[in-house]
Backbone as a chain_set.jsonl record, in Angstrom:
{"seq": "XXXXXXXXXXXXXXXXXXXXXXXXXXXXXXXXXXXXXXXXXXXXXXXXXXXXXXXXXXXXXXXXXXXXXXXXXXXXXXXXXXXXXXXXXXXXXXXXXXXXXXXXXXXXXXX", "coords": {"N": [[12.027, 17.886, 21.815], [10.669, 16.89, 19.139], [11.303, 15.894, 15.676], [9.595, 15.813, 12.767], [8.545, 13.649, 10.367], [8.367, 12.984, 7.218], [5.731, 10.493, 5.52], [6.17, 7.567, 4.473], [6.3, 5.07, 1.669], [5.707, 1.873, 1.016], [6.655, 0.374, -2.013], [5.659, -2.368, -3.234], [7.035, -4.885, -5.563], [5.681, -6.862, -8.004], [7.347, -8.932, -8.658], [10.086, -10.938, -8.792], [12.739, -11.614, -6.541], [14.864, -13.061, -8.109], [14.175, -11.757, -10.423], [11.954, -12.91, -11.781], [8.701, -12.7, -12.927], [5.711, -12.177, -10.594], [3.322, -14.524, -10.243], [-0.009, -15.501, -9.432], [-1.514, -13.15, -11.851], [-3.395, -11.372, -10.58], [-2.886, -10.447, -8.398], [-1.842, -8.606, -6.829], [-4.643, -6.824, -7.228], [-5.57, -8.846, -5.685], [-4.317, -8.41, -3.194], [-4.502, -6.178, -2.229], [-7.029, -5.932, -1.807], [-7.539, -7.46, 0.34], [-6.639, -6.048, 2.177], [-8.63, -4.073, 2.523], [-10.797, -3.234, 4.401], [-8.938, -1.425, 6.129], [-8.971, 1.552, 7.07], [-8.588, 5.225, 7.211], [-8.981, 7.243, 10.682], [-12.789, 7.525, 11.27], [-12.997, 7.56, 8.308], [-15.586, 6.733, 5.85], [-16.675, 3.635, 5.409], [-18.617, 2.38, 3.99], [-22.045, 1.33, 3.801], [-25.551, 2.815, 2.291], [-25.307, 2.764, -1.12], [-22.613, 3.216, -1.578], [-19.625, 2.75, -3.008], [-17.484, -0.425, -3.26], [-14.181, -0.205, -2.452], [-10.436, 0.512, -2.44], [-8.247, 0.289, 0.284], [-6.901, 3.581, 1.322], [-4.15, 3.246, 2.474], [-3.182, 0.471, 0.999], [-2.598, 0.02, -1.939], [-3.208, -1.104, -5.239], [-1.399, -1.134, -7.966], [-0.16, -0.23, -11.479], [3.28, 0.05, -12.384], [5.063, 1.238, -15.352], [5.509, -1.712, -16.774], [4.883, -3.717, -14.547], [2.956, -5.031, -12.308], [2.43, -3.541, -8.949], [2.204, -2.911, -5.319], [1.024, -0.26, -3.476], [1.895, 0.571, -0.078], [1.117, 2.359, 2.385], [3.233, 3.804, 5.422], [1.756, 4.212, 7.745], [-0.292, 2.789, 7.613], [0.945, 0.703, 9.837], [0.771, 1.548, 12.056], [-2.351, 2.341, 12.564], [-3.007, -0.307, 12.572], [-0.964, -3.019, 13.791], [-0.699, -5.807, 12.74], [-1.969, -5.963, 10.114], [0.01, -4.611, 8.999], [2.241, -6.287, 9.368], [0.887, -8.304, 7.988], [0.971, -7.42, 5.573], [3.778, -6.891, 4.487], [5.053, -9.707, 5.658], [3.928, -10.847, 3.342], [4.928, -10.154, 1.026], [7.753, -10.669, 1.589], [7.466, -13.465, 1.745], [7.008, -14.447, -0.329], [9.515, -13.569, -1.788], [9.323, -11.652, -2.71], [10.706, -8.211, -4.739], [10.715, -5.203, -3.045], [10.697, -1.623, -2.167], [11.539, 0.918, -0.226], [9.478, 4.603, -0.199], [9.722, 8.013, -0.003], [7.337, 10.323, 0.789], [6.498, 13.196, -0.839], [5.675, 16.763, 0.065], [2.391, 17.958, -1.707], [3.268, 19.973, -4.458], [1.298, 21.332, -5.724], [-0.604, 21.858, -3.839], [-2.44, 24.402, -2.325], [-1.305, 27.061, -1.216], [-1.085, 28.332, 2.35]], "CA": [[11.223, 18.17, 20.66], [10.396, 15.31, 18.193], [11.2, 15.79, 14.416], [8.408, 15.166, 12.404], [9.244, 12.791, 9.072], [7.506, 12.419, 6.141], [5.199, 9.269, 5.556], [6.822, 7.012, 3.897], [5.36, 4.186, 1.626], [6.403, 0.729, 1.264], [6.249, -0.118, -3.083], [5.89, -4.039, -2.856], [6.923, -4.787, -7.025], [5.342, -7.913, -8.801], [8.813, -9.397, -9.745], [10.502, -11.839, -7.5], [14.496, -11.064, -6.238], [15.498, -13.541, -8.846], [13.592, -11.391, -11.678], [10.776, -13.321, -12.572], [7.155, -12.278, -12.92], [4.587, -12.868, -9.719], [1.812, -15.17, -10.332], [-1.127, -15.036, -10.365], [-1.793, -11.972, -12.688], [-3.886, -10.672, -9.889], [-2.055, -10.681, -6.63], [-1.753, -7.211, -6.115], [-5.579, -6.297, -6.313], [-6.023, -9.929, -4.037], [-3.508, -8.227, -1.538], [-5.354, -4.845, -1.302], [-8.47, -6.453, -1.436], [-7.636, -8.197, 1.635], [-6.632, -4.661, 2.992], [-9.711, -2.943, 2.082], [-11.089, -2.685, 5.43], [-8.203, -0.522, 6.615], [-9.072, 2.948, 6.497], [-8.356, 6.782, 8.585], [-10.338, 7.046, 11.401], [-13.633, 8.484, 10.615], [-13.607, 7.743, 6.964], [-16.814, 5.818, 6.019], [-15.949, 2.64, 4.049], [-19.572, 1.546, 3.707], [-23.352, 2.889, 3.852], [-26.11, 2.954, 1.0], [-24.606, 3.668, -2.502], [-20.958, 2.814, -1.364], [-18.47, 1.782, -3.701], [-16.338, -0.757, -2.519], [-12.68, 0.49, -2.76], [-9.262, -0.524, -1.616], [-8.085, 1.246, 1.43], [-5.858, 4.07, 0.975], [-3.196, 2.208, 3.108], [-2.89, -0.36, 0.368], [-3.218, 0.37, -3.333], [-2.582, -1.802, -6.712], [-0.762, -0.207, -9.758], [1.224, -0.403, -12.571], [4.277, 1.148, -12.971], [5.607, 0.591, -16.537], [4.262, -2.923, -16.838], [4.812, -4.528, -13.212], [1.613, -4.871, -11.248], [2.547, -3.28, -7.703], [1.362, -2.67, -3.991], [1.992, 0.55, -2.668], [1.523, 0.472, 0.97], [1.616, 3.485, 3.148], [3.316, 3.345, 6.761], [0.605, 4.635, 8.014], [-0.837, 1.223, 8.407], [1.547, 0.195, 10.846], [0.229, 2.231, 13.362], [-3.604, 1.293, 12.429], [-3.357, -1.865, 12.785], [0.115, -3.45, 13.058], [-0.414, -6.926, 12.305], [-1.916, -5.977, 8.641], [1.556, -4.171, 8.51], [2.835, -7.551, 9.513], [0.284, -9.307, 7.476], [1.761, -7.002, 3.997], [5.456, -7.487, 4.256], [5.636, -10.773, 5.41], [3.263, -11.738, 1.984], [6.147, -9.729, 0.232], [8.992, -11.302, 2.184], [7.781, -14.578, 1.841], [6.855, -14.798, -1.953], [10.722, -13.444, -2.184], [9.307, -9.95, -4.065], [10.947, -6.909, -4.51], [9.976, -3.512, -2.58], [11.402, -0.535, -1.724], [10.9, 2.601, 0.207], [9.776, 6.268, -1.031], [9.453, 8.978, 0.876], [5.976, 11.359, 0.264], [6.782, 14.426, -0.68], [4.218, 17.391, 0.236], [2.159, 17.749, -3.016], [3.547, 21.03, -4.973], [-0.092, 21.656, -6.398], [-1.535, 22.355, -3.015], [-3.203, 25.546, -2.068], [-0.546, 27.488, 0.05], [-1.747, 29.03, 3.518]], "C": [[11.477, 17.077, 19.611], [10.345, 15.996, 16.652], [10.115, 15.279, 13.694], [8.872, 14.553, 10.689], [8.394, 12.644, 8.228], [6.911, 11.09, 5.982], [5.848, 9.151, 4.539], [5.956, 5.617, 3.263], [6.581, 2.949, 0.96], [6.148, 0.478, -0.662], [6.662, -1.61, -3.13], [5.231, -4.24, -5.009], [6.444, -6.434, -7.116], [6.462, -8.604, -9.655], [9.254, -10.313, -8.53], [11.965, -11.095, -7.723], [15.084, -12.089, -7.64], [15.147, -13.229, -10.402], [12.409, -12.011, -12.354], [9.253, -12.914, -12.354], [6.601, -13.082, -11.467], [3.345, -13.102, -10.312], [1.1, -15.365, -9.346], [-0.822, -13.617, -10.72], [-2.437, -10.984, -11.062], [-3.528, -9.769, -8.818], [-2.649, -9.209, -6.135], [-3.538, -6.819, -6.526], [-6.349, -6.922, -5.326], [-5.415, -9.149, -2.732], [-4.343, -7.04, -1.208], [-6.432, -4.643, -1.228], [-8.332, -6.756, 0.009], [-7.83, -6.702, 3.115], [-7.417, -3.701, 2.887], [-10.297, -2.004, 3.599], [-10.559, -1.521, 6.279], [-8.243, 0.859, 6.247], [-8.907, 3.894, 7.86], [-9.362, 6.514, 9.4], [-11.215, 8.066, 11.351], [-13.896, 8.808, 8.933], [-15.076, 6.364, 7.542], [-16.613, 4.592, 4.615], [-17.335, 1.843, 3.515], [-21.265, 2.343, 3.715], [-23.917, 2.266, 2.553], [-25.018, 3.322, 0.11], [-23.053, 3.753, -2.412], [-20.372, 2.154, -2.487], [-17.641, 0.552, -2.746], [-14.996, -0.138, -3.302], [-11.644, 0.241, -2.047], [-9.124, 0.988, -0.475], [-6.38, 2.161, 0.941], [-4.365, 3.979, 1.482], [-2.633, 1.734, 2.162], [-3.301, -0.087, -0.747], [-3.128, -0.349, -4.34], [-2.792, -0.572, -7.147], [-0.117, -0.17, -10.027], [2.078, 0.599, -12.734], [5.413, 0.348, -14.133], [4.908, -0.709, -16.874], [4.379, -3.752, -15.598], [4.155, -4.144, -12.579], [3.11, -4.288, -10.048], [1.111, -3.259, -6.542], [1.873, -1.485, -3.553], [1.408, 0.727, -1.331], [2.123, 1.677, 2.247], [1.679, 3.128, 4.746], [2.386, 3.982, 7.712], [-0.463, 3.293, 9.117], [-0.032, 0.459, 9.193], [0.962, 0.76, 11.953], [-1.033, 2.283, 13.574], [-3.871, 0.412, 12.938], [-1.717, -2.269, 12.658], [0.01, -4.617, 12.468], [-1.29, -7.312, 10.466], [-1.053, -5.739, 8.119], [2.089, -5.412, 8.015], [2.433, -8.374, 8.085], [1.269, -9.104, 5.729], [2.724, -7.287, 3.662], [5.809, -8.569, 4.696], [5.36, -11.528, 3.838], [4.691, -11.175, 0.8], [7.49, -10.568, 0.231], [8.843, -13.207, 1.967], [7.341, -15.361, 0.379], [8.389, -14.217, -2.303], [10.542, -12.053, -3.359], [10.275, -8.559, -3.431], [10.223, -5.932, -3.863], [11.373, -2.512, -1.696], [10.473, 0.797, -0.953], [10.998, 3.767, -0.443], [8.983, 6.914, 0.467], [8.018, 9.745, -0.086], [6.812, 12.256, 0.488], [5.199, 15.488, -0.684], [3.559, 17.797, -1.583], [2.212, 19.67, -3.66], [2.125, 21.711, -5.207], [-1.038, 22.226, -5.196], [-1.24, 23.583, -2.487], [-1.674, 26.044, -0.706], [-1.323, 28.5, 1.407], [-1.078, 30.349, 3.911]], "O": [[12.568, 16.539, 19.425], [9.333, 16.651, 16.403], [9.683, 14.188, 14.067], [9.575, 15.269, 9.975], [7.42, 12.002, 8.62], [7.721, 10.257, 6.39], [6.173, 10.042, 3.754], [5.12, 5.057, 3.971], [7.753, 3.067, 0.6], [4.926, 0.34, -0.725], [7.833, -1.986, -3.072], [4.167, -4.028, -5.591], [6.885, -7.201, -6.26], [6.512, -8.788, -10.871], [8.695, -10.293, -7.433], [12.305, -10.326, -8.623], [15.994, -11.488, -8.21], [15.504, -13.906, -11.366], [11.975, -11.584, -13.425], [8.88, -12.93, -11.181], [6.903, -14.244, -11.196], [2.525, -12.298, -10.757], [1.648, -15.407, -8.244], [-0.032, -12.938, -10.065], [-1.814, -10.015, -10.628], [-3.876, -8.622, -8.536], [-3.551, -8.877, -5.367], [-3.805, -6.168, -5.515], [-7.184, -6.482, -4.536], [-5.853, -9.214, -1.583], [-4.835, -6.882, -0.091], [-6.992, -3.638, -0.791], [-9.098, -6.222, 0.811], [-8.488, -6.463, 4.128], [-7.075, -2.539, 3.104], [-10.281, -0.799, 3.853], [-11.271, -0.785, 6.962], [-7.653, 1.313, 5.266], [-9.017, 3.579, 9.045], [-10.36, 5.835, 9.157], [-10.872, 9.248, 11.364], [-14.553, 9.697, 8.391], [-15.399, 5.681, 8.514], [-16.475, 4.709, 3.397], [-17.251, 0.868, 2.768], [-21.538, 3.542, 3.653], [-23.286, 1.497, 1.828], [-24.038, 4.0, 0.417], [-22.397, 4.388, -3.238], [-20.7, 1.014, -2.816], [-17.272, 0.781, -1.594], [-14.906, 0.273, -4.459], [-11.829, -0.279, -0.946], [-9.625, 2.112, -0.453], [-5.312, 1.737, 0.499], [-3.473, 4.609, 0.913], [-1.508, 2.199, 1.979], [-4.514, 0.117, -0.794], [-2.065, 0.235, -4.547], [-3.548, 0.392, -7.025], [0.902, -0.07, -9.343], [1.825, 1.743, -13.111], [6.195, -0.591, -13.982], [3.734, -0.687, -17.243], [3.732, -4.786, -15.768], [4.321, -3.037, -12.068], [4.311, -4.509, -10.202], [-0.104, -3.428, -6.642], [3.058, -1.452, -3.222], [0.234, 1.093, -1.392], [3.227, 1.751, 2.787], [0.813, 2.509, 5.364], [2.981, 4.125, 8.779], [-0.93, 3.046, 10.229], [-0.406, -0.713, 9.231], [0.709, -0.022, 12.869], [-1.294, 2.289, 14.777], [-4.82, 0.209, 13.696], [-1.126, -1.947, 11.627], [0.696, -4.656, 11.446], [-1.263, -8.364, 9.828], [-0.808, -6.202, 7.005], [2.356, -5.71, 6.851], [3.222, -8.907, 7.304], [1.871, -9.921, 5.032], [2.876, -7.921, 2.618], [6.954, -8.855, 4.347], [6.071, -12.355, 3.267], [5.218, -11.885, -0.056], [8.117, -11.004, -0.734], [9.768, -14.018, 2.015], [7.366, -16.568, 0.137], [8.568, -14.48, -3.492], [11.206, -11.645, -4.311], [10.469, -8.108, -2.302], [9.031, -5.821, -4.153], [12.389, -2.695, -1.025], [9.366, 1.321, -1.072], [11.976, 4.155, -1.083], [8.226, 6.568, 1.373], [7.819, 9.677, -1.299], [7.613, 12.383, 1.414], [4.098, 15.214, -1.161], [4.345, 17.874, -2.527], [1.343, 20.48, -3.338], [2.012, 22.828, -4.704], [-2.034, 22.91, -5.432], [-0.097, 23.932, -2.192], [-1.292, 25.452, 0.304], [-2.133, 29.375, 1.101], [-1.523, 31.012, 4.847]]}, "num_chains": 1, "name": "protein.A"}
């Protein structure tokens, strides 16, 4: 019998290991631009009257004032080599990230 684990997401911070700001300003909604395409299977990412929108995989947002990426593991198993593609762009600009665990969301409807 197989334990089942909470998804876990990857927060990739806009700071480098040696503390300094990532440039460009943008990055993080270039990176989850790039990852837009990546979506559940059976969502619909396109169609008349579509927004575009980042994929819920990959997100920009600020926490406090440092742009982020938060990137759910999720997309490893999608697609791995966008996995690949995310944390090497992390790993090789020398940025901070860390792991969080999802917790189930208190607010939802109990069965």
């Amino acid at each position: 019998m197989t334990k089942h684990h909470p998804p876990r997401e990857i927060i990739i911070q806009g700071i480098t290991r040696d503390g300094r700001t990532f440039r460009p300003s943008d990055w993080a909604e270039r990176l989850a631009g790039a990852m837009s395409s990546f979506r559940p299977r059976g969502s619909s990412a396109g169609g008349i009257g579509a927004a575009i929108g980042y994929s819920p995989y990959c997100i920009p947002k600020v926490f406090g004032n440092t742009k982020c990426v938060v990137v759910n593991e999720a997309l490893r198993d999608l697609e791995p080599m966008a996995w690949d593609f995310v944390m090497n762009f992390a790993r090789d600009n020398d940025l901070q990230f860390a792991e969080v665990c999802l917790l189930p969301d208190a607010a939802a409807p109990k069965r």
